[in-house]
N, CA, C and O atoms as CSV, one atom per row, in Angstrom:
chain,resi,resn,atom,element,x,y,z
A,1,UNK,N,N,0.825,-1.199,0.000
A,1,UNK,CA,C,0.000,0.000,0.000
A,1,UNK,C,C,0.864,1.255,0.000
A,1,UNK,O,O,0.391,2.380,-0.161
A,2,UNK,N,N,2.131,1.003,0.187
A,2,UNK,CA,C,2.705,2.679,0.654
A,2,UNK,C,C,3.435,2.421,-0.751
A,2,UNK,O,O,3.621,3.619,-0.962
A,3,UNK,N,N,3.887,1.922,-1.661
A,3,UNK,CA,C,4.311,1.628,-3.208
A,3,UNK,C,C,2.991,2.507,-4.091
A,3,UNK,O,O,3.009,3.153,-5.139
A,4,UNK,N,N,2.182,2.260,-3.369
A,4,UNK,CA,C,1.083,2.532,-4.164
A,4,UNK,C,C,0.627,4.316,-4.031
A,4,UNK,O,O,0.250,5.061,-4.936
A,5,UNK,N,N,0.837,4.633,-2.505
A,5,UNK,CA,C,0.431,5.794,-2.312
A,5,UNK,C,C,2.102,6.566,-2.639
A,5,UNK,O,O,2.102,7.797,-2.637
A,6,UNK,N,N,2.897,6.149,-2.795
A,6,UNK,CA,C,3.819,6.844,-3.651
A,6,UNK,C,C,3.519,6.856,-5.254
A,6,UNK,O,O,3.836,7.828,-5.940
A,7,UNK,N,N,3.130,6.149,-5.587
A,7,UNK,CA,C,2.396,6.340,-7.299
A,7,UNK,C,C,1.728,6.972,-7.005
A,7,UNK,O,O,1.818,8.084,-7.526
A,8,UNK,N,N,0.607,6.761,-6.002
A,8,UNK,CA,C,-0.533,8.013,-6.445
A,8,UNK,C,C,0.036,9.569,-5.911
A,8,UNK,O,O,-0.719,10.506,-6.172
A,9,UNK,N,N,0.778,9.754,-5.489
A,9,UNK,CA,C,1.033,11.054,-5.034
A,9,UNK,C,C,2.276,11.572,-5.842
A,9,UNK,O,O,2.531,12.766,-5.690
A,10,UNK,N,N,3.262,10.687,-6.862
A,10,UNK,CA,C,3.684,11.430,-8.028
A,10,UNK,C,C,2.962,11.442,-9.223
A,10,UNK,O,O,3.411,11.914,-10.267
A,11,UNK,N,N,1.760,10.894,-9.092
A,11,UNK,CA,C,1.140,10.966,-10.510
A,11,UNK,C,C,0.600,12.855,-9.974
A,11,UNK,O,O,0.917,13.820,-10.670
A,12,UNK,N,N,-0.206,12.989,-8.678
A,12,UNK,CA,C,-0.506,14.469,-8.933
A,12,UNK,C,C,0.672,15.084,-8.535
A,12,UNK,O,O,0.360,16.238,-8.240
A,13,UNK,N,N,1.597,14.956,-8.408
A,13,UNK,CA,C,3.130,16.070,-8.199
A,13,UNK,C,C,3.141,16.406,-10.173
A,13,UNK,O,O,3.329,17.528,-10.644
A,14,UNK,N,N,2.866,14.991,-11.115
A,14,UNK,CA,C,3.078,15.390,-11.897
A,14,UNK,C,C,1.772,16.255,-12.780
A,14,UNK,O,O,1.890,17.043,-13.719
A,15,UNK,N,N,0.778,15.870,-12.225
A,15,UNK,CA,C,-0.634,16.606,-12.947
A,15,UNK,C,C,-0.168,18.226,-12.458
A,15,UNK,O,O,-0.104,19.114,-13.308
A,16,UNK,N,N,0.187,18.534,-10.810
A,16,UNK,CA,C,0.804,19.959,-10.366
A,16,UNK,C,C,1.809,20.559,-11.576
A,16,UNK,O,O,1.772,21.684,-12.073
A,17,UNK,N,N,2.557,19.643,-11.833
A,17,UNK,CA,C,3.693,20.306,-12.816
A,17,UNK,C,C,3.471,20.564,-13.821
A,17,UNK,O,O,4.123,21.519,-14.241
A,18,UNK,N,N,2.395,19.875,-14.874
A,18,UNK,CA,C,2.082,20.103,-15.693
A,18,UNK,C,C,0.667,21.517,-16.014
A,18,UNK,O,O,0.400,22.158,-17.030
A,19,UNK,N,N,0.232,21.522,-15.020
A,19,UNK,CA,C,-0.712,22.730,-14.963
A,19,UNK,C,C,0.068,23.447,-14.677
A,19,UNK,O,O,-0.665,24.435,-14.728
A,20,UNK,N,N,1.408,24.013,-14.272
A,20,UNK,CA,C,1.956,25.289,-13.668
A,20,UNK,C,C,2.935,25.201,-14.978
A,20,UNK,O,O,3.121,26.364,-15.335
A,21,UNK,N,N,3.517,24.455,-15.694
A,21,UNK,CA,C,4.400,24.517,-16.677
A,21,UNK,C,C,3.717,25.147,-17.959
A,21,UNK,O,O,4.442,25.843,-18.670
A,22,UNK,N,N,2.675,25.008,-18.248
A,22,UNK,CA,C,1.607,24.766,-19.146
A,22,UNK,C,C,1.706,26.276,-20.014
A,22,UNK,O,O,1.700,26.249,-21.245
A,23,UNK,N,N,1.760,27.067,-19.559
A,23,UNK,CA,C,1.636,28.699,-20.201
A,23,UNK,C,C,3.142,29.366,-20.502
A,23,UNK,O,O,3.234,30.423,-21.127
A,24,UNK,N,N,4.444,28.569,-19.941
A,24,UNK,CA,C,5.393,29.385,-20.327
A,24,UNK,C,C,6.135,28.441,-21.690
A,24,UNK,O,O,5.984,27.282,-22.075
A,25,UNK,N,N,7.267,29.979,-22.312
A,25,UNK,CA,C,7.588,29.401,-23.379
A,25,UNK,C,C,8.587,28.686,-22.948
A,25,UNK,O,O,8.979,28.948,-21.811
A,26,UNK,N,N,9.427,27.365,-23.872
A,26,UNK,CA,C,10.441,27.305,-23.906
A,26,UNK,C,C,10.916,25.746,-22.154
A,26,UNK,O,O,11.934,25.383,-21.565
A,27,UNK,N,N,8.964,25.305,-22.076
A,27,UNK,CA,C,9.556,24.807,-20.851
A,27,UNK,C,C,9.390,23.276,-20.921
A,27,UNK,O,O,8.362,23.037,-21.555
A,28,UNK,N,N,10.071,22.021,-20.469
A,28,UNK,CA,C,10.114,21.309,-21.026
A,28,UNK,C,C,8.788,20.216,-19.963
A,28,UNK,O,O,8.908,19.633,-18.886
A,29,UNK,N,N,7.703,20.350,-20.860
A,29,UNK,CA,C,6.911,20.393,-20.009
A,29,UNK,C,C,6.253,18.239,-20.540
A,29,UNK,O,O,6.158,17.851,-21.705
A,30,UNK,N,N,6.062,17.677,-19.747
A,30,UNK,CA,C,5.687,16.082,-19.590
A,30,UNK,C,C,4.598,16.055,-20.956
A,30,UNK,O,O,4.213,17.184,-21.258
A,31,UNK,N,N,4.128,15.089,-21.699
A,31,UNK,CA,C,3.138,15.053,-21.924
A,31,UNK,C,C,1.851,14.562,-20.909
A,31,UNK,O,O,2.206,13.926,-19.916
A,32,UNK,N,N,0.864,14.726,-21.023
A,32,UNK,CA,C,-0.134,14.639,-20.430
A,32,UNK,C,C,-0.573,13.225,-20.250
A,32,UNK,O,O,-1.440,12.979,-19.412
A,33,UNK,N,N,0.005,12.190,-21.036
A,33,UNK,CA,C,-0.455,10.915,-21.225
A,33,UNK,C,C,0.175,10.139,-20.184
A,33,UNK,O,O,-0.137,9.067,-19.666
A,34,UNK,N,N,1.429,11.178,-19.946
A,34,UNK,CA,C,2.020,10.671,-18.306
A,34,UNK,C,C,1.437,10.402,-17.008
A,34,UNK,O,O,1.815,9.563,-16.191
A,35,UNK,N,N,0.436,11.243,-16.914
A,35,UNK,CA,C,-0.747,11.011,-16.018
A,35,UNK,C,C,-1.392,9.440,-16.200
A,35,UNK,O,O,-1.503,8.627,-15.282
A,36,UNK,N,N,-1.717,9.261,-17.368
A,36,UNK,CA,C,-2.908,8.154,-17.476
A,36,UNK,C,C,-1.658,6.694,-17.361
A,36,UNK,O,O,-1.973,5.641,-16.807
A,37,UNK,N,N,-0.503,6.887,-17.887
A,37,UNK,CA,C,0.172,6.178,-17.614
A,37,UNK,C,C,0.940,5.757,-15.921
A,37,UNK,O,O,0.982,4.627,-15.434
A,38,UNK,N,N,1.240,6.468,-15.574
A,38,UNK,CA,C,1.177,6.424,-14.358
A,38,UNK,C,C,0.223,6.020,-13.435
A,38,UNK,O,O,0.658,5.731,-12.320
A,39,UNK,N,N,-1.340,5.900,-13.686
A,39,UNK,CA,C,-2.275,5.404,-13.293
A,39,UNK,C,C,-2.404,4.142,-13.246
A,39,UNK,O,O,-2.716,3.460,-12.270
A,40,UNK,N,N,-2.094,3.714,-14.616
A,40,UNK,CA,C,-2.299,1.788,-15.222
A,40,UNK,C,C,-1.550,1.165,-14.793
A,40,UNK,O,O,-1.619,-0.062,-14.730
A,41,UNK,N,N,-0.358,2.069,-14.262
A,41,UNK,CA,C,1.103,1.537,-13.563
A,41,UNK,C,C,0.264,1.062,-12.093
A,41,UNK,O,O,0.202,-0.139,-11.831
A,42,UNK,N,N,-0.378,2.102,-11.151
A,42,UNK,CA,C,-0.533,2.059,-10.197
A,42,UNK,C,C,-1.406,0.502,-9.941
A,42,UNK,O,O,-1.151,-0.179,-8.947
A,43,UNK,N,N,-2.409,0.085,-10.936
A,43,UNK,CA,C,-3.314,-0.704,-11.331
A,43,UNK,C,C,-2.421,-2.426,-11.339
A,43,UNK,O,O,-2.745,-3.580,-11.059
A,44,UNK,N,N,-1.281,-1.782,-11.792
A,44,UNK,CA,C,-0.122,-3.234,-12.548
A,44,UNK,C,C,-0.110,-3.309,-11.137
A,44,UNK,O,O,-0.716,-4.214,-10.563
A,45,UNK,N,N,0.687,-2.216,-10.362
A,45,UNK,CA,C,1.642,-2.892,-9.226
A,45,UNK,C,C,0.184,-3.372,-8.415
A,45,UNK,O,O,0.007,-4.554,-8.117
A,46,UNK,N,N,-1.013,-2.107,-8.044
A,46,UNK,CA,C,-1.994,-3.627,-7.159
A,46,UNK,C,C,-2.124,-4.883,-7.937
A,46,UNK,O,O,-1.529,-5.845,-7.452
A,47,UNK,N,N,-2.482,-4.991,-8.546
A,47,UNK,CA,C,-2.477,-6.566,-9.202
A,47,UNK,C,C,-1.705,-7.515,-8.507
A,47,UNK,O,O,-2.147,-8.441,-7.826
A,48,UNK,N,N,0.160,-7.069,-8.840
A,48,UNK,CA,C,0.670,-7.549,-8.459
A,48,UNK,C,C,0.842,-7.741,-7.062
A,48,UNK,O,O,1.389,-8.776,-6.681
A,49,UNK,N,N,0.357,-6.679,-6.040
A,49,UNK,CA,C,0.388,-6.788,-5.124
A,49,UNK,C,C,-0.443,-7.799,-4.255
A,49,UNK,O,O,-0.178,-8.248,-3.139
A,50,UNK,N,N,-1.407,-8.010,-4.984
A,50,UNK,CA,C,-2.679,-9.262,-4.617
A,50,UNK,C,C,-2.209,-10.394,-4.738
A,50,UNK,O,O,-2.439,-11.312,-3.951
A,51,UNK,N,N,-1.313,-10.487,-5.990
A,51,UNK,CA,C,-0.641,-12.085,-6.557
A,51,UNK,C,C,0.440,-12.300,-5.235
A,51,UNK,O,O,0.628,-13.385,-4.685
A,52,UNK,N,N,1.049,-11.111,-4.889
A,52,UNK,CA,C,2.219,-11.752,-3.754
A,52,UNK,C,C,1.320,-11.774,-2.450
A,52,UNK,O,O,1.848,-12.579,-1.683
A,53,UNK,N,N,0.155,-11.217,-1.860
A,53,UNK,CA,C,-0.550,-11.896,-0.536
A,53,UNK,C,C,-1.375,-13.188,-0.917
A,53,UNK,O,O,-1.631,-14.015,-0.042
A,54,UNK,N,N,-1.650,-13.303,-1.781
A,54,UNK,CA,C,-2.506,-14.684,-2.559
A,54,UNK,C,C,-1.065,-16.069,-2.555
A,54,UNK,O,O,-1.367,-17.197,-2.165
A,55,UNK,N,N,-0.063,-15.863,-2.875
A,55,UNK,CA,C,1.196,-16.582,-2.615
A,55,UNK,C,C,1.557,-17.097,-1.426
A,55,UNK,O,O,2.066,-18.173,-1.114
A,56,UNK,N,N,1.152,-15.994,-0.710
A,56,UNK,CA,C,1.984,-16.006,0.630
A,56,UNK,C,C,0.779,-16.444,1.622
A,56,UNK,O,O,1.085,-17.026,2.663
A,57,UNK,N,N,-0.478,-16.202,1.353
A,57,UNK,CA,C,-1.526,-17.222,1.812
A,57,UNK,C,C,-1.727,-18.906,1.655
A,57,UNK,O,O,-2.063,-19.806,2.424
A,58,UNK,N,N,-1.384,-18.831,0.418
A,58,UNK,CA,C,-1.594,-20.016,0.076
A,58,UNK,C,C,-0.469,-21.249,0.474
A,58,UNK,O,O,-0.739,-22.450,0.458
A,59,UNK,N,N,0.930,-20.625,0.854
A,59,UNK,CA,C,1.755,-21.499,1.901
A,59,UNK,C,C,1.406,-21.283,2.755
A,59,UNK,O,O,1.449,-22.365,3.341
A,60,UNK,N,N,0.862,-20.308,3.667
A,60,UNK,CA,C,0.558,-20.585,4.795
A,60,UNK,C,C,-0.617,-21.997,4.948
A,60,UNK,O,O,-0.572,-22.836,5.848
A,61,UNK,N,N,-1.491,-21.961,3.962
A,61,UNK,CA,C,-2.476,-22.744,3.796
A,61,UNK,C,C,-2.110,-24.513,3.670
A,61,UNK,O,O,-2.645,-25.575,3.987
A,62,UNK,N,N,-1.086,-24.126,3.122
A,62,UNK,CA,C,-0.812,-25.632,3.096
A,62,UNK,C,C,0.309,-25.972,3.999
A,62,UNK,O,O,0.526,-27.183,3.975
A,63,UNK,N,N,1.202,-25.224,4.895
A,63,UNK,CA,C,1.629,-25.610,5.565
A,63,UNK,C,C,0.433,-25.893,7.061
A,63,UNK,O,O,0.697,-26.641,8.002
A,64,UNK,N,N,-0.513,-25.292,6.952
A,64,UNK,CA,C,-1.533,-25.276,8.361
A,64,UNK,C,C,-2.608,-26.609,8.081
A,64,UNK,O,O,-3.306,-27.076,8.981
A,65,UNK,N,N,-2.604,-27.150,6.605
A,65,UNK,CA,C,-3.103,-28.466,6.320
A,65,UNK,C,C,-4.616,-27.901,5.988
A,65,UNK,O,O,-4.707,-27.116,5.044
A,66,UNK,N,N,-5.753,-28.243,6.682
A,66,UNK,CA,C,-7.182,-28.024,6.762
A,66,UNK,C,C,-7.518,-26.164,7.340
A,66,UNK,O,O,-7.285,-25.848,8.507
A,67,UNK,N,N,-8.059,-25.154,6.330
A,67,UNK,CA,C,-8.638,-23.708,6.641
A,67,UNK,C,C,-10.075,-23.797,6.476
A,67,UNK,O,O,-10.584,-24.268,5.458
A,68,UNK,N,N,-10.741,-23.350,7.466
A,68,UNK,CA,C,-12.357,-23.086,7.020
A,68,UNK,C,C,-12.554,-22.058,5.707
A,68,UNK,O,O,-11.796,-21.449,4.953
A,69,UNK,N,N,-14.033,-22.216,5.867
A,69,UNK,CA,C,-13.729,-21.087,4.398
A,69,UNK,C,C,-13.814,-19.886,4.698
A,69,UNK,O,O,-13.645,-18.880,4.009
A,70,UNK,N,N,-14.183,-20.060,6.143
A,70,UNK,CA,C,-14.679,-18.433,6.263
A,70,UNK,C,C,-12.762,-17.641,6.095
A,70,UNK,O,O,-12.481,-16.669,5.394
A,71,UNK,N,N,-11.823,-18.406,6.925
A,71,UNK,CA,C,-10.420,-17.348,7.064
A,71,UNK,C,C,-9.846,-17.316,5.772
A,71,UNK,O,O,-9.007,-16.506,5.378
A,72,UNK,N,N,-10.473,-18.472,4.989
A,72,UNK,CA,C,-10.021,-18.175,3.492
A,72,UNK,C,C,-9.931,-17.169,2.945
A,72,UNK,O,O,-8.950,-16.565,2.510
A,73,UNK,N,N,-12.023,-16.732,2.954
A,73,UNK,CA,C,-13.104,-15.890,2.321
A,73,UNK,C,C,-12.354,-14.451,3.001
A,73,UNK,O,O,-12.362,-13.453,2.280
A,74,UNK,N,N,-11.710,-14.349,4.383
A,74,UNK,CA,C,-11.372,-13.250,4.575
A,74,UNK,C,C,-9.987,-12.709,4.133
A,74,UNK,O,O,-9.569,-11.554,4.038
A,75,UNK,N,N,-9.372,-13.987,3.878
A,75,UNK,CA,C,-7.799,-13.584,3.267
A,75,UNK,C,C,-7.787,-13.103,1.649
A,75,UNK,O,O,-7.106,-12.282,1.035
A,76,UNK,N,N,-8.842,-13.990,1.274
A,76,UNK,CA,C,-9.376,-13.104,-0.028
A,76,UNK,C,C,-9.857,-11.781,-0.246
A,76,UNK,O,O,-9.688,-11.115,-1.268
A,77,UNK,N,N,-10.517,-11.422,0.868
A,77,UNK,CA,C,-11.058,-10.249,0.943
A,77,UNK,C,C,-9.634,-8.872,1.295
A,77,UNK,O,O,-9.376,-7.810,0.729
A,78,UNK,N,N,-9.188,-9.381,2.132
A,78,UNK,CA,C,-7.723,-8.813,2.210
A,78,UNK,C,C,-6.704,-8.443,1.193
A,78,UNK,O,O,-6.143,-7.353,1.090
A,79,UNK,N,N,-6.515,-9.682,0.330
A,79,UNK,CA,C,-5.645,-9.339,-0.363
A,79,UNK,C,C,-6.535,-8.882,-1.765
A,79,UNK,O,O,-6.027,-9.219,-2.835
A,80,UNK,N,N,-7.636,-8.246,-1.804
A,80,UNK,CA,C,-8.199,-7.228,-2.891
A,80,UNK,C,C,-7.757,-6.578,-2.687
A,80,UNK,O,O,-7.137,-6.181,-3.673
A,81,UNK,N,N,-7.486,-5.705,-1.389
A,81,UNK,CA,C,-7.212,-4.181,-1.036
A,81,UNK,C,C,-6.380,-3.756,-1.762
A,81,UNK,O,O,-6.370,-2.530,-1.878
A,82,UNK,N,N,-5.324,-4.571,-2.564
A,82,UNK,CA,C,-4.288,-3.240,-3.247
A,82,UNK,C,C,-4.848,-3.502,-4.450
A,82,UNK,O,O,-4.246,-2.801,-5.264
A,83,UNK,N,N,-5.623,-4.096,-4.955
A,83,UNK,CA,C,-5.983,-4.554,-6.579
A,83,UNK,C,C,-7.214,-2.679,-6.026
A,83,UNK,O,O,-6.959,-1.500,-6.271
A,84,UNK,N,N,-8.035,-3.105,-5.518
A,84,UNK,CA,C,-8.948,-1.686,-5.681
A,84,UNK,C,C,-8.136,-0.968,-5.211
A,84,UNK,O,O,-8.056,-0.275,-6.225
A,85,UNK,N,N,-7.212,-0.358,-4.327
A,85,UNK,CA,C,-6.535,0.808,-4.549
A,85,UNK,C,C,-6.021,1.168,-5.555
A,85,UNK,O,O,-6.329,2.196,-6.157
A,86,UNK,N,N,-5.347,0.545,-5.815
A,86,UNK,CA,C,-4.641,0.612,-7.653
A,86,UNK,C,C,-5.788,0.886,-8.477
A,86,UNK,O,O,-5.454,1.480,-9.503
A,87,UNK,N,N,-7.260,0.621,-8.374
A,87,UNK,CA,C,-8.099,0.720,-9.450
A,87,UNK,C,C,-8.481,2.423,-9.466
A,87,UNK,O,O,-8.552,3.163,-10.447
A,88,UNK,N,N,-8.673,2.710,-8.180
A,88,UNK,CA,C,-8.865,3.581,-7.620
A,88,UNK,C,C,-7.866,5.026,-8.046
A,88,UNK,O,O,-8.244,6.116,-8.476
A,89,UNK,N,N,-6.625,4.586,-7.769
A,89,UNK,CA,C,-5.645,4.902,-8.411
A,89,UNK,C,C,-5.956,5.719,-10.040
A,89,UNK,O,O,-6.119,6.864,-10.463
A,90,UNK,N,N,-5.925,4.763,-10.404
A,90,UNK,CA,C,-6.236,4.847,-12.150
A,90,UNK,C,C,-7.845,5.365,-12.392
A,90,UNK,O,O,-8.156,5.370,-13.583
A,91,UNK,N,N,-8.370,5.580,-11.928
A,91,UNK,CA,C,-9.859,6.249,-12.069
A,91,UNK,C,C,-9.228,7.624,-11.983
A,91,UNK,O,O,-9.088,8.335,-12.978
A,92,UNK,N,N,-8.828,7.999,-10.686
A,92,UNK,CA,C,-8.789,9.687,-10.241
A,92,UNK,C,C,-7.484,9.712,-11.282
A,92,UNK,O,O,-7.322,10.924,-11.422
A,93,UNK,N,N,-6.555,9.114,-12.019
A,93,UNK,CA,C,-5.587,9.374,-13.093
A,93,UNK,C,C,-5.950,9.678,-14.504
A,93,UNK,O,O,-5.209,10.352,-15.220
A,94,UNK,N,N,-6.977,9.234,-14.870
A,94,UNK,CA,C,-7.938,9.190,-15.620
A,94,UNK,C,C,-8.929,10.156,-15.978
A,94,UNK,O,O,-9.349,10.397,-17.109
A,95,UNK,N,N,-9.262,10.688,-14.882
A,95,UNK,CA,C,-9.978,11.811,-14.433
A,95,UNK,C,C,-8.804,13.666,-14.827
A,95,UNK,O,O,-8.771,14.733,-15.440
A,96,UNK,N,N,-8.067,12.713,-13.818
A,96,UNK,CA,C,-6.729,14.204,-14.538
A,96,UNK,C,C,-6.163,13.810,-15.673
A,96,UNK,O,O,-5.343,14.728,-15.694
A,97,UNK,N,N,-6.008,13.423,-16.290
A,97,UNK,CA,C,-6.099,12.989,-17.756
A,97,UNK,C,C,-6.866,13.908,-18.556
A,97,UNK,O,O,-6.355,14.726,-19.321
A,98,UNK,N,N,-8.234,13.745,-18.346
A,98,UNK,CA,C,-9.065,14.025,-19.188
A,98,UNK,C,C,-9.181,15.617,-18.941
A,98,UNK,O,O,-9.540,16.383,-19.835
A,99,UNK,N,N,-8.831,16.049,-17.599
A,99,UNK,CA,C,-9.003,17.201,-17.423
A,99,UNK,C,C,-7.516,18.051,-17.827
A,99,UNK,O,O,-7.494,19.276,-17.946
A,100,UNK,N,N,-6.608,17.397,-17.965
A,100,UNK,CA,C,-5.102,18.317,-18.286
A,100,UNK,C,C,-5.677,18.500,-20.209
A,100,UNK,O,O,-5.660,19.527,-20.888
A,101,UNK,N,N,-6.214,16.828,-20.693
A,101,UNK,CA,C,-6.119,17.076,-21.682
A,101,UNK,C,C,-6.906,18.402,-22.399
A,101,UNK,O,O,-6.519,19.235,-23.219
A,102,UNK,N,N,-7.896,18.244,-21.857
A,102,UNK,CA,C,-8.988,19.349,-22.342
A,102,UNK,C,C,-8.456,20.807,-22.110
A,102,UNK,O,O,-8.358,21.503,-23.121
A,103,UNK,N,N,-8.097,21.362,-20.893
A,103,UNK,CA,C,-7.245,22.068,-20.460
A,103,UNK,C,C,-6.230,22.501,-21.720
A,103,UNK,O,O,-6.437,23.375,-22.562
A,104,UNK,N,N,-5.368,21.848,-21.621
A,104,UNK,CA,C,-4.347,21.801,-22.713
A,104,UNK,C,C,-4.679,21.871,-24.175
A,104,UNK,O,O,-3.843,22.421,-24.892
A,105,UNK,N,N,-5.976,21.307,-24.831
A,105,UNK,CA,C,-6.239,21.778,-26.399
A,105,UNK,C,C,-7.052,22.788,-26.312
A,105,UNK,O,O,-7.374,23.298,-27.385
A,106,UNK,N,N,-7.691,23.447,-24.895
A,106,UNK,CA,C,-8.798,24.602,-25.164
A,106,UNK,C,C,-7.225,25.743,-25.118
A,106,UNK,O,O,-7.334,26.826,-25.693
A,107,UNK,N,N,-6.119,25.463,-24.553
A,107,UNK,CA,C,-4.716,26.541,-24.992
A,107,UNK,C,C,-4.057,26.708,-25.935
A,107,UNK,O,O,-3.184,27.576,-25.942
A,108,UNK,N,N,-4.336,25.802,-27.133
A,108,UNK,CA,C,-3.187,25.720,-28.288
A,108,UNK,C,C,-4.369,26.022,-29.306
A,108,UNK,O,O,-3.969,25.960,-30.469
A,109,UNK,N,N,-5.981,26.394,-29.161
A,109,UNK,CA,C,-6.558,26.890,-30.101
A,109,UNK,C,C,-6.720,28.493,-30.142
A,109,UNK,O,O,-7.302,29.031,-31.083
């Protein structure tokens, strides 16, 4: 989770930079697609982050022999948390996306 809230908090360091860069000449300013990319990133690493507590459950599981379903059903439920943060992630990236982009072609007309 803190992998993650470091993605999400340079994706808006970079949405900040790109709205304040945006009006001068000569500045070497990100494209905007950096945002949405940085989002799908955030999305990859929860994923991945689910696959390594889903791993690391599942030896525990077989080293402990017999689990009800309920501590299963809750270790499952657990290791979603970084898959929807990451989704979460990429929504509000998505969102500044759409808003740098628009932003940005209502300036170059």
């Amino acid at each position: 989770m803190g992998i993650l809230t470091i993605i999400f908090v340079s994706m808006i360091t970079v949405a900040v930079y790109i709205l304040t860069q945006r009006g001068k000449a000569n500045a070497n300013v990100p494209s905007v697609t950096l945002v949405k990319e940085i989002g799908i990133f955030a999305l990859i690493t929860g994923i991945f982050g689910q696959f390594i507590g889903l791993y690391q459950a599942f030896i525990s599981i077989e080293l402990a022999g017999t689990v009800s379903p309920a501590i299963l059903a809750g270790g499952l439920k657990v290791s979603s948390i970084t898959t929807l943060y990451g989704l979460v992630i990429l929504i509000i990236g998505w969102l500044i996306y759409f808003g740098l982009k628009h932003t940005v072609s209502h300036e170059t007309k």
